[in-house]
DSSP file (Angstrom, degrees, kcal/mol; ACC not computed):
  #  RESIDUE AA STRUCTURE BP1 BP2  ACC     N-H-->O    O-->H-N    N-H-->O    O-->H-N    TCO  KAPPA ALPHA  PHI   PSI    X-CA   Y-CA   Z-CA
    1    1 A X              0   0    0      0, 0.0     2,-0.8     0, 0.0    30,-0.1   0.000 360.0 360.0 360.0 140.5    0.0    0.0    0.0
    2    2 A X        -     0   0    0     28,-0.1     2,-0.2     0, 0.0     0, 0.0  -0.839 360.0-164.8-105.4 111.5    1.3    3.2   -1.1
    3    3 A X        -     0   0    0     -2,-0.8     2,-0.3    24,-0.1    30,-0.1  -0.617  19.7-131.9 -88.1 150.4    1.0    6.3    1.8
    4    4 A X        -     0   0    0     28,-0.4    30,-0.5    -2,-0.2     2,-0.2  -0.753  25.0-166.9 -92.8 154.4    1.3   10.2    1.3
    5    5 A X        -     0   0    0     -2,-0.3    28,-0.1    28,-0.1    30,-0.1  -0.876  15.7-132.6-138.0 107.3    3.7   11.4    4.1
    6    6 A X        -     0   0    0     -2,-0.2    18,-0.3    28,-0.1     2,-0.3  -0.362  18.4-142.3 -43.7 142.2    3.8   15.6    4.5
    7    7 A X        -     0   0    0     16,-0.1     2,-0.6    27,-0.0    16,-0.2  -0.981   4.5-145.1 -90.7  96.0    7.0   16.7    4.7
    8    8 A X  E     -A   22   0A   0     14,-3.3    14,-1.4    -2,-0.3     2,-0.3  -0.701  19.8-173.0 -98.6 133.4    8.0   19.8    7.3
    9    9 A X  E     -     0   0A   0     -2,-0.6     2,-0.6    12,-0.2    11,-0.1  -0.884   9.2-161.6 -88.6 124.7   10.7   21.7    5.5
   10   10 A X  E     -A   19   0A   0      9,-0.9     9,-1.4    -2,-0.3     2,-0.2  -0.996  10.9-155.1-136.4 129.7   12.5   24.8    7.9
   11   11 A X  E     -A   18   0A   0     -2,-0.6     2,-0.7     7,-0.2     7,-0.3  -0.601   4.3-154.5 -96.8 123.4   14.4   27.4    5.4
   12   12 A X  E > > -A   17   0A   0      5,-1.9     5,-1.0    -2,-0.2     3,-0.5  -0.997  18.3-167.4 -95.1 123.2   17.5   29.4    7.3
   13   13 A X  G > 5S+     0   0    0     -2,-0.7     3,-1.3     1,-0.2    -1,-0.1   0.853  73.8  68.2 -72.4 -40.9   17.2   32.4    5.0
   14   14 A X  G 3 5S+     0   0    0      1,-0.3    -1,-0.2    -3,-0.1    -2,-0.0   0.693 111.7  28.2 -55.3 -31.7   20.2   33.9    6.0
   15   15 A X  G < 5S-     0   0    0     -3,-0.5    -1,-0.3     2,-0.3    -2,-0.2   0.173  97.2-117.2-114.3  11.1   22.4   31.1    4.5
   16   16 A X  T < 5S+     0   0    0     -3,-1.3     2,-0.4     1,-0.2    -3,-0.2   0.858  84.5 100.9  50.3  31.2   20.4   29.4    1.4
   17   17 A X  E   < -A   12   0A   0     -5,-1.0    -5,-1.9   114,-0.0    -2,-0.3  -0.871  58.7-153.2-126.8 159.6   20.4   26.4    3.1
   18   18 A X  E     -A   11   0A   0     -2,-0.4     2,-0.3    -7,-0.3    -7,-0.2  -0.931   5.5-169.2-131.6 174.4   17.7   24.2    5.3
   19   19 A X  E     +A   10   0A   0     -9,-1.4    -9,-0.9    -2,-0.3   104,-0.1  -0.944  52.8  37.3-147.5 155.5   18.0   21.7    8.1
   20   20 A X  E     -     0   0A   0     -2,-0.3     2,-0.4     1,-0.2    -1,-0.1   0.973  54.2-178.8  48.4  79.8   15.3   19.3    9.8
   21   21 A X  E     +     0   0A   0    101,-0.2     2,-0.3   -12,-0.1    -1,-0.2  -0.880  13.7 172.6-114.9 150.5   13.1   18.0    7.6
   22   22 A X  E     -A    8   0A   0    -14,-1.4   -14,-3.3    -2,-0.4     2,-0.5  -0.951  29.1-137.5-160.2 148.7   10.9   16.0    9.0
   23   23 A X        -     0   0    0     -2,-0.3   -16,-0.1   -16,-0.2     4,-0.1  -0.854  32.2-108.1-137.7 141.9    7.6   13.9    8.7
   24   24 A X    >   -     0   0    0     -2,-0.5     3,-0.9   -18,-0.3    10,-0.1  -0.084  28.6-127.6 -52.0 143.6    4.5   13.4   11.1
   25   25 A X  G >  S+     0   0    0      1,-0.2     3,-1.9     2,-0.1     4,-0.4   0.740 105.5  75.3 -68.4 -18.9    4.5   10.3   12.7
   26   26 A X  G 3   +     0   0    0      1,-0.3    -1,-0.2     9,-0.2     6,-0.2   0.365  69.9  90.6 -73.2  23.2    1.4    9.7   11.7
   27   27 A X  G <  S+     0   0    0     -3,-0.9    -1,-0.3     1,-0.2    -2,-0.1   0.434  72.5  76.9-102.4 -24.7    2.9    9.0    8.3
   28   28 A X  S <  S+     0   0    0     -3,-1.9     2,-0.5     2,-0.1    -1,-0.2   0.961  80.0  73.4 -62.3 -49.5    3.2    5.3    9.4
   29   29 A X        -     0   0    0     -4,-0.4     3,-0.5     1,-0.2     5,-0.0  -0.607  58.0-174.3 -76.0 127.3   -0.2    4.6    8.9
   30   30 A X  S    S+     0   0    0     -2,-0.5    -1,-0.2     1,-0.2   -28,-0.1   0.379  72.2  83.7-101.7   6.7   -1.1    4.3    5.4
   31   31 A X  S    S+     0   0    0      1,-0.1     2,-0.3   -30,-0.1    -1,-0.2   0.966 109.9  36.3 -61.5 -28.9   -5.4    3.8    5.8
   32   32 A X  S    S-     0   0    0     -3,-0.5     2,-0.6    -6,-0.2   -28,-0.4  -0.695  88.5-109.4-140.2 161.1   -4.7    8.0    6.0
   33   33 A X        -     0   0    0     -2,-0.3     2,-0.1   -30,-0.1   -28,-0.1  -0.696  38.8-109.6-102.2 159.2   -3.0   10.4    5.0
   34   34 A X        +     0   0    0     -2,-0.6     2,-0.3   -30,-0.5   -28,-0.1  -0.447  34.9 176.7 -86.5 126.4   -0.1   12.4    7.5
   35   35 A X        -     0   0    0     -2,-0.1     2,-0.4   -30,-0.1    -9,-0.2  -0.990  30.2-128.9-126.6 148.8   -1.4   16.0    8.6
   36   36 A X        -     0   0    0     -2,-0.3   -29,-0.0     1,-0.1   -13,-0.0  -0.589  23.1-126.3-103.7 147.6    1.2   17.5   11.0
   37   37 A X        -     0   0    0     -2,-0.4     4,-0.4     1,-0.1    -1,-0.1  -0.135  12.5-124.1 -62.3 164.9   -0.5   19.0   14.3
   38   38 A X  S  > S+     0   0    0      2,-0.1     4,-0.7     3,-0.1    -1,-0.1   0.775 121.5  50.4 -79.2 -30.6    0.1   22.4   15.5
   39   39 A X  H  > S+     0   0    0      1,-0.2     4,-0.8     2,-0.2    -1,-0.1   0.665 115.6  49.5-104.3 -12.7    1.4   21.1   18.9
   40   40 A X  H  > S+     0   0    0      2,-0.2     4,-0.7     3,-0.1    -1,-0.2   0.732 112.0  46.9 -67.1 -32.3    3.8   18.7   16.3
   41   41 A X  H  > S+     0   0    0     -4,-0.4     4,-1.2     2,-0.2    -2,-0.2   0.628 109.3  53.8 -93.9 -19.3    4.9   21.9   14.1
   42   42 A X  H  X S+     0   0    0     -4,-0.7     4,-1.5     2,-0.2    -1,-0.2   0.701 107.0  48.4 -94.5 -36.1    5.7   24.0   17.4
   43   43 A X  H  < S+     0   0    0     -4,-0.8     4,-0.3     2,-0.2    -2,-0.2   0.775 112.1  55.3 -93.7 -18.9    8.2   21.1   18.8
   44   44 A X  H >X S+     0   0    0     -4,-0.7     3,-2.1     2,-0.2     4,-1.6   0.992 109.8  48.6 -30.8 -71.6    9.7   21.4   14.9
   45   45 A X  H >X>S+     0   0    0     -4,-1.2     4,-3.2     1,-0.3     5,-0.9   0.939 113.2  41.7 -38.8 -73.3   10.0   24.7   15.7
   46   46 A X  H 3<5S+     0   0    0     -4,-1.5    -1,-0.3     1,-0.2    -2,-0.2   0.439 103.2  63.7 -52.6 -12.1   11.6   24.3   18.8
   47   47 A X  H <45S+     0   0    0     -3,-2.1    -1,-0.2    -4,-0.3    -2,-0.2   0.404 117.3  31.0 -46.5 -43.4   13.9   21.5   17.8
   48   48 A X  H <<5S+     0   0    0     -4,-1.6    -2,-0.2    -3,-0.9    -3,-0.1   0.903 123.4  50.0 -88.8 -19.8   15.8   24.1   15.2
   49   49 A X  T ><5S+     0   0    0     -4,-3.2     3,-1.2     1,-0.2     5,-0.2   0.835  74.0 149.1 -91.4 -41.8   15.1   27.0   17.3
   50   50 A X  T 3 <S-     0   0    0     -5,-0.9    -1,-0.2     1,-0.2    -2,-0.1  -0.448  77.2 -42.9  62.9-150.0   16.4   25.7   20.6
   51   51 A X  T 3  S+     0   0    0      2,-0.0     2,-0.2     0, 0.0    -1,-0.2  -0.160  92.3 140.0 -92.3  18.2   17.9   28.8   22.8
   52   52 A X    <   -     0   0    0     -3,-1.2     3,-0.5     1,-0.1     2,-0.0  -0.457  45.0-164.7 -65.0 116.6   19.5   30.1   20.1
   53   53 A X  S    S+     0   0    0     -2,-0.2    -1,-0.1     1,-0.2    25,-0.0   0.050  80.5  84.0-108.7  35.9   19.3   34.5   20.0
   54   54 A X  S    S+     0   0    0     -5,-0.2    -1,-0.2    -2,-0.0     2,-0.1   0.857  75.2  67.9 -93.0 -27.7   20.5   34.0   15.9
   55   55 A X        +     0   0    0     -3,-0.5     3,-0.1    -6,-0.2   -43,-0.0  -0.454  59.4 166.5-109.8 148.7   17.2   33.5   14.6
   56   56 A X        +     0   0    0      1,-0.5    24,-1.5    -2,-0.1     2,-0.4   0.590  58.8  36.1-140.1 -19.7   14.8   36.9   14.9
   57   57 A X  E     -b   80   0B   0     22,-0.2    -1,-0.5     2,-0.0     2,-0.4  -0.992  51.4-155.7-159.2 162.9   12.0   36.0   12.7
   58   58 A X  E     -b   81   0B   0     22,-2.9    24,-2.7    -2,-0.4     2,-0.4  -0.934   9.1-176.8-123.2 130.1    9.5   33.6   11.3
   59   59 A X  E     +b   82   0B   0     -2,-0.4     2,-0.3    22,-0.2    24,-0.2  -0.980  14.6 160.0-147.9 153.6    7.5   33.6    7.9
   60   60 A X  E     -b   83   0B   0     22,-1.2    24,-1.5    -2,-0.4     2,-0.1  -0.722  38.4-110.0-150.1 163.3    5.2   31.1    7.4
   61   61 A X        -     0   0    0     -2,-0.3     5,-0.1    22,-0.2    -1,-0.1  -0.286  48.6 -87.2 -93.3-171.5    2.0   31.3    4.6
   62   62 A X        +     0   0    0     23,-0.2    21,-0.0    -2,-0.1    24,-0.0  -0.060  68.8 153.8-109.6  41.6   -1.2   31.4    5.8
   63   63 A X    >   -     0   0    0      1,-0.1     3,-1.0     4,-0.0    -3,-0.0  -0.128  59.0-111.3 -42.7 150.9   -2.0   27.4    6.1
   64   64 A X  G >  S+     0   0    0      1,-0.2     3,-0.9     2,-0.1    -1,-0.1   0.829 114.7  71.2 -55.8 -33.4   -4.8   26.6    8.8
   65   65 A X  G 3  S+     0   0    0      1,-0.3     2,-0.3     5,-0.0    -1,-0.2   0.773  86.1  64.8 -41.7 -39.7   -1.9   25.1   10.9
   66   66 A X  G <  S+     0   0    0     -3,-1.0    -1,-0.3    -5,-0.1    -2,-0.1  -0.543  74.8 152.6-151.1  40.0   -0.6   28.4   11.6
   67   67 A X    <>  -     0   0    0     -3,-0.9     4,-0.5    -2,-0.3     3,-0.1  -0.034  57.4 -92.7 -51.2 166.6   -3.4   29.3   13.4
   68   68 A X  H >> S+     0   0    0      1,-0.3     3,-3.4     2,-0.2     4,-0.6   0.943 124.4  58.9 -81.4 -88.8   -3.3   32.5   16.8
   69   69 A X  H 3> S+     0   0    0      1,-0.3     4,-3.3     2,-0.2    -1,-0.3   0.598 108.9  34.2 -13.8 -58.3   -2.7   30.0   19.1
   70   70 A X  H 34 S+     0   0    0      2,-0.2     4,-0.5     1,-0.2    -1,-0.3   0.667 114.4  65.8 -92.0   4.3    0.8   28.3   17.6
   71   71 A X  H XX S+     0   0    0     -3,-3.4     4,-2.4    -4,-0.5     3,-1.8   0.951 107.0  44.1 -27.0 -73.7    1.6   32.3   16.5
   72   72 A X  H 3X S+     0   0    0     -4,-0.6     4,-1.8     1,-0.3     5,-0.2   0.750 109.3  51.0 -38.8 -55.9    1.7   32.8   20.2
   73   73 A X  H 3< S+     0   0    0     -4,-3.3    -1,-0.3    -5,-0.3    -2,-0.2   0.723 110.5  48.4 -38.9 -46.8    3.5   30.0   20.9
   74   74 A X  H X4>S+     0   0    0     -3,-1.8     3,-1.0    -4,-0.5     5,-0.9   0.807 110.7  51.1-109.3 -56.1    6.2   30.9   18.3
   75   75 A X  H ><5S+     0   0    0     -4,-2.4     3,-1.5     1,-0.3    -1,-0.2   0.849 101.1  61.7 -79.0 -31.4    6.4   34.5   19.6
   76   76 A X  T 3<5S+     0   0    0     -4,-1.8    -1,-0.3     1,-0.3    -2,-0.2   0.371  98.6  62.7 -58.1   2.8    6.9   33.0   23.4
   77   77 A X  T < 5S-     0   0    0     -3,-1.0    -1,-0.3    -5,-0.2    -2,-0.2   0.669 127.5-102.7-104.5 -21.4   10.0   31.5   21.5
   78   78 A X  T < 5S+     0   0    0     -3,-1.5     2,-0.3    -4,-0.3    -3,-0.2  -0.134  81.2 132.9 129.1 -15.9   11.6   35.2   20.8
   79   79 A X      < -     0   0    0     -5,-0.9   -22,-0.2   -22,-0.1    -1,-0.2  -0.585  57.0-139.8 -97.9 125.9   10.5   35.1   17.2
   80   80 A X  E     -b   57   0B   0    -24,-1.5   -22,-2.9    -2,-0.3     2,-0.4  -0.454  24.3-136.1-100.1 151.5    8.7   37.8   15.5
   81   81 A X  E     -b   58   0B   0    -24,-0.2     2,-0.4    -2,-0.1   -22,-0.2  -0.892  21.6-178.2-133.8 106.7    5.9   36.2   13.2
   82   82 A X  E     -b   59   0B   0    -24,-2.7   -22,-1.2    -2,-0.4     2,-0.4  -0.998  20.6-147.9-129.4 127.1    5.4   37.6    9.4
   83   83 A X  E     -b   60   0B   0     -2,-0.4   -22,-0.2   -24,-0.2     3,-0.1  -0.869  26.0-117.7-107.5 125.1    2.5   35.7    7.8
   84   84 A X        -     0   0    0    -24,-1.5     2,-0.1    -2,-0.4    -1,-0.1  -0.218  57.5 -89.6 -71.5 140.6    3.7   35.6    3.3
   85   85 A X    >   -     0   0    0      1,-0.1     3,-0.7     3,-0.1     2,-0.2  -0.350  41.7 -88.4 -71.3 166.7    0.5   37.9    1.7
   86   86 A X  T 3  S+     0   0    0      1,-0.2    -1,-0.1    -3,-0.1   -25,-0.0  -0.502 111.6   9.6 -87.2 131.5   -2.8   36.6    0.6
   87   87 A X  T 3  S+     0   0    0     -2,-0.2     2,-0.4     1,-0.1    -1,-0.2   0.616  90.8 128.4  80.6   0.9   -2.6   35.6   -3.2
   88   88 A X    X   +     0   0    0     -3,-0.7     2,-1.7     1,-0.1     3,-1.4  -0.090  25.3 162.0 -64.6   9.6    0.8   36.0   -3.1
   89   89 A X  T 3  S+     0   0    0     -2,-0.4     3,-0.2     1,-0.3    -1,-0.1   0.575  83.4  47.5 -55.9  -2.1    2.6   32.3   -4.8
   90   90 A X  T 3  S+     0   0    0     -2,-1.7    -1,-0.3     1,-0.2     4,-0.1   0.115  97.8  69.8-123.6  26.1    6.2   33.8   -5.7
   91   91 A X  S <  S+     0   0    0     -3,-1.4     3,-0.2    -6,-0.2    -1,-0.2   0.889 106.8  42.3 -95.3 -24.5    6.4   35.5   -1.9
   92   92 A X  S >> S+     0   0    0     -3,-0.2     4,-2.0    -4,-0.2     3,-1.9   0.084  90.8 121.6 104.4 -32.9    6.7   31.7   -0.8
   93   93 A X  H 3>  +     0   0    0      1,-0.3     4,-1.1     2,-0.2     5,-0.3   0.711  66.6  41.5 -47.1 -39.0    9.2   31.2   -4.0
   94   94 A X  H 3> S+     0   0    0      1,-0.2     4,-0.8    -3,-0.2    -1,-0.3   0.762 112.3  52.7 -88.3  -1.8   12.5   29.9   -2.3
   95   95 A X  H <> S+     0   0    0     -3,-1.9     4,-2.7     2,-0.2    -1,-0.2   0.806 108.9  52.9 -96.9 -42.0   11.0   27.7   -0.1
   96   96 A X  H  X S+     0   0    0     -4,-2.0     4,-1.3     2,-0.2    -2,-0.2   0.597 105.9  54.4 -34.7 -37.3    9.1   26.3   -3.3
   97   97 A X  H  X S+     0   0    0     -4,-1.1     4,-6.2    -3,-0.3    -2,-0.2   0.709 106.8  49.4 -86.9 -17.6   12.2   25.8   -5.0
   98   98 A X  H  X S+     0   0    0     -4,-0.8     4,-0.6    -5,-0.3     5,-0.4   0.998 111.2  46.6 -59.4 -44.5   13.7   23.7   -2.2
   99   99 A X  H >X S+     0   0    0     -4,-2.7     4,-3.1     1,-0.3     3,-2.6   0.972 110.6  57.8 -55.4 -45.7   10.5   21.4   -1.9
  100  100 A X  H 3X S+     0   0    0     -4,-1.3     4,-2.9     1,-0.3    -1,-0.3   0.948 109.5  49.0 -39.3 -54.9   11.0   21.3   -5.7
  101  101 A X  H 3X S+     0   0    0     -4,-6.2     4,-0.6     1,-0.2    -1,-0.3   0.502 107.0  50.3 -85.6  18.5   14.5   20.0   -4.9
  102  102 A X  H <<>S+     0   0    0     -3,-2.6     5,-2.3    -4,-0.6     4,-0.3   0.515 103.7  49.6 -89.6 -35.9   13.8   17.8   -3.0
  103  103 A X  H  <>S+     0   0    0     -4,-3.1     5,-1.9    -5,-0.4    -2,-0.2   0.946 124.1  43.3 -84.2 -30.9   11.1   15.7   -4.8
  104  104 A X  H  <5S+     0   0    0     -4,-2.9    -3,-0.1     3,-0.2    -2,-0.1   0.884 119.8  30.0 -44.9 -59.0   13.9   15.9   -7.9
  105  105 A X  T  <5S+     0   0    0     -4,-0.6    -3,-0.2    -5,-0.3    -2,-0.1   0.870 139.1  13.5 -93.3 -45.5   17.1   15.3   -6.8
  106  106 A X  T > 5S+     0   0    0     -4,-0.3     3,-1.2    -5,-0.2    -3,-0.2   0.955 120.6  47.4-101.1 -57.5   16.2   13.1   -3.8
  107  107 A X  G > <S+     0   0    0     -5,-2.3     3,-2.0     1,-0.3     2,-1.8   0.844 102.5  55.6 -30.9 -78.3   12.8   11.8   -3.9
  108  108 A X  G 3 <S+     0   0    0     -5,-1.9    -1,-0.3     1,-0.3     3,-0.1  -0.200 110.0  57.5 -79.2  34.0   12.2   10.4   -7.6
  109  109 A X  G <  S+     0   0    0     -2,-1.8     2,-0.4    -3,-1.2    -1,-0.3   0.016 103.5  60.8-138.5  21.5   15.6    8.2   -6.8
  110  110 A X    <   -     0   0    0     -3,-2.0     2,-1.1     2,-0.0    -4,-0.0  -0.918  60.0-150.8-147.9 131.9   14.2    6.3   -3.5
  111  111 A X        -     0   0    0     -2,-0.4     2,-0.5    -3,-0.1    -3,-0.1  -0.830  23.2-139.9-111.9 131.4   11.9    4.4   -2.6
  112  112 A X        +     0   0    0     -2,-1.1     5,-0.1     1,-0.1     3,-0.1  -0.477  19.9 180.0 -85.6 107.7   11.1    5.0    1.0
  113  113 A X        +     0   0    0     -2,-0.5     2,-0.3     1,-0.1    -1,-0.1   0.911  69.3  11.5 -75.0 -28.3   10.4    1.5    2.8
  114  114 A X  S  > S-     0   0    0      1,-0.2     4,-2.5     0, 0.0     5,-0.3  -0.881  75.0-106.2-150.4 173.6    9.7    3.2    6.2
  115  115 A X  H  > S+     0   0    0     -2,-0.3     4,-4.7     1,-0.2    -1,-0.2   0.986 125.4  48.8 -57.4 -50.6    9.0    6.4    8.1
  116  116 A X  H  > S+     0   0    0      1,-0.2     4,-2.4     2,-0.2    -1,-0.2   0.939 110.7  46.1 -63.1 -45.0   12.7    5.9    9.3
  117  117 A X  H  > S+     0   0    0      1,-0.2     4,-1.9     2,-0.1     5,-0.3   0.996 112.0  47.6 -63.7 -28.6   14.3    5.2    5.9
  118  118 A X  H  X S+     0   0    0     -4,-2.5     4,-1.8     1,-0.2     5,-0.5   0.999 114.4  51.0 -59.8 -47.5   12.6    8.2    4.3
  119  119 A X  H  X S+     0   0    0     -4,-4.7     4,-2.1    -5,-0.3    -1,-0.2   0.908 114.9  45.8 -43.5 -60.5   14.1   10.2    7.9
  120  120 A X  H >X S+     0   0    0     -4,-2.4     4,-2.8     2,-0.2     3,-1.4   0.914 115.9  45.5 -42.4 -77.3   17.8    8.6    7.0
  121  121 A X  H 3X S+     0   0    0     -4,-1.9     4,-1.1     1,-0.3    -1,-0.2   0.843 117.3  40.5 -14.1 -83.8   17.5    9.6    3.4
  122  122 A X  H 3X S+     0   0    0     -4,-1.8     4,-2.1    -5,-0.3    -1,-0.3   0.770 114.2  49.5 -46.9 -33.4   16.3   13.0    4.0
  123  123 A X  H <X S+     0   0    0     -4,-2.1     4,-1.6    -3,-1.4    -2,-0.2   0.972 118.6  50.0 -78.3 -59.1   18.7   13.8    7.0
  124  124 A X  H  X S+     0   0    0     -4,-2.8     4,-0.9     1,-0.2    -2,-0.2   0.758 116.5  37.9 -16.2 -51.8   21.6   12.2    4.2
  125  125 A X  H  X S+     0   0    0     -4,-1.1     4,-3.0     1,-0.3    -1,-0.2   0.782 105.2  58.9-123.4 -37.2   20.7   14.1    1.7
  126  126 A X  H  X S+     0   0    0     -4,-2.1     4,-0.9     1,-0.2    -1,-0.3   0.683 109.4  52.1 -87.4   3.1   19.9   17.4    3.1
  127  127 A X  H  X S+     0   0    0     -4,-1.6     4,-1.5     2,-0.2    -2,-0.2   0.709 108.2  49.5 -52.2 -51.0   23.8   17.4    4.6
  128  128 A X  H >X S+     0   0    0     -4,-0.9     3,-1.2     1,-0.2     4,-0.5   0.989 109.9  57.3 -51.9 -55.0   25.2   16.6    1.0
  129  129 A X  H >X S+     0   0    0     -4,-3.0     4,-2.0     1,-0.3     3,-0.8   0.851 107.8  45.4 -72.4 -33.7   22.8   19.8   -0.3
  130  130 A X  H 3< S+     0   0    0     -4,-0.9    -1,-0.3     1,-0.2    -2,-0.2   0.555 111.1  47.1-104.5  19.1   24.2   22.3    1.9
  131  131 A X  H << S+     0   0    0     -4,-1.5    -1,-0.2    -3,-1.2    -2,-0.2   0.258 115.4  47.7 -84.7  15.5   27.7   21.6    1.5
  132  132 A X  H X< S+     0   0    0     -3,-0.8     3,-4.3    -4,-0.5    -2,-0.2   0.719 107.6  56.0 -92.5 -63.2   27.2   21.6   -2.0
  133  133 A X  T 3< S+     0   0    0     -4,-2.0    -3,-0.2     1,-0.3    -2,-0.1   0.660 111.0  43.1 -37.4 -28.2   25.3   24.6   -1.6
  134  134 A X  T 3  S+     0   0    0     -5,-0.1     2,-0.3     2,-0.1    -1,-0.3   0.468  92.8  90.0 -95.9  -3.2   28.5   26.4    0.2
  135  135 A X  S <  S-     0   0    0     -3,-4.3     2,-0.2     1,-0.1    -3,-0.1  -0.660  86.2-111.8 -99.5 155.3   31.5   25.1   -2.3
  136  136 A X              0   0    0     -2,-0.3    -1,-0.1     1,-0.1    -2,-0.1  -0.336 360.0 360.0 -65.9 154.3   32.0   27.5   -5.0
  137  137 A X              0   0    0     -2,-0.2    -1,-0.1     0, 0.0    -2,-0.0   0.103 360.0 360.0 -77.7 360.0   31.2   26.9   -8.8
């Protein structure tokens, strides 16, 4: 049986690069398809964010996830909250090309047996892509 599994992708702008991508557990079960929680998307957050005083802001689209409540949350983390405008697709753009490179370059060459290989893969793969990303051309 073949399952969809969401992917959460988290951008550091600052550098072109991301780190911790990462898929609801509920991604095991295939009768359904994986939607990540709010109280799941806030320990993401908190995973990357840590105690760390580099990171000063968050921008996110305007998904239902990303509802007042896990805002709040997110700003009880230090981090100032900028929601992408309505109607907007190319405000969204680099974060679009990542996912893009990800279902290209990694994705459409693996076939994921389990929650954990797809984790291996992805943890693999997004190490290779930003040190690729850093060596000169």
């Amino acid at each position: 049986m073949i399952a969809l599994a969401k992917i959460a992708v988290l951008l550091l702008a600052d550098a072109a690069r991301f780190r911790h991508p990462s898929i609801p557990t509920e991604a095991v079960d295939p009768s359904r398809e994986s939607h990540p929680s709010a109280d799941w998307t806030l320990q993401q957050f908190r995973d990357v964010i840590g105690y760390e005083e580099t990171h000063r802001y968050l921008i996110h689209d305007r998904d239902s996830l990303f509802a007042r409540p896990l805002d709040e949350s997110i700003k009880a983390l230090g981090l100032s909250v900028l929601k992408s405008p309505l109607r907007c697709p190319k405000a969204n753009a680099i974060c679009e090309r990542v996912i893009g490179t990800i279902r290209h370059k990694c994705l459409d060459w693996v076939i994921p047996l389990s929650e954990a290989h797809i984790q291996l893969v992805l943890k693999e793969w997004v190490t290779h892509y930003n040190l690729q990303s850093r060596s000169p051309a």
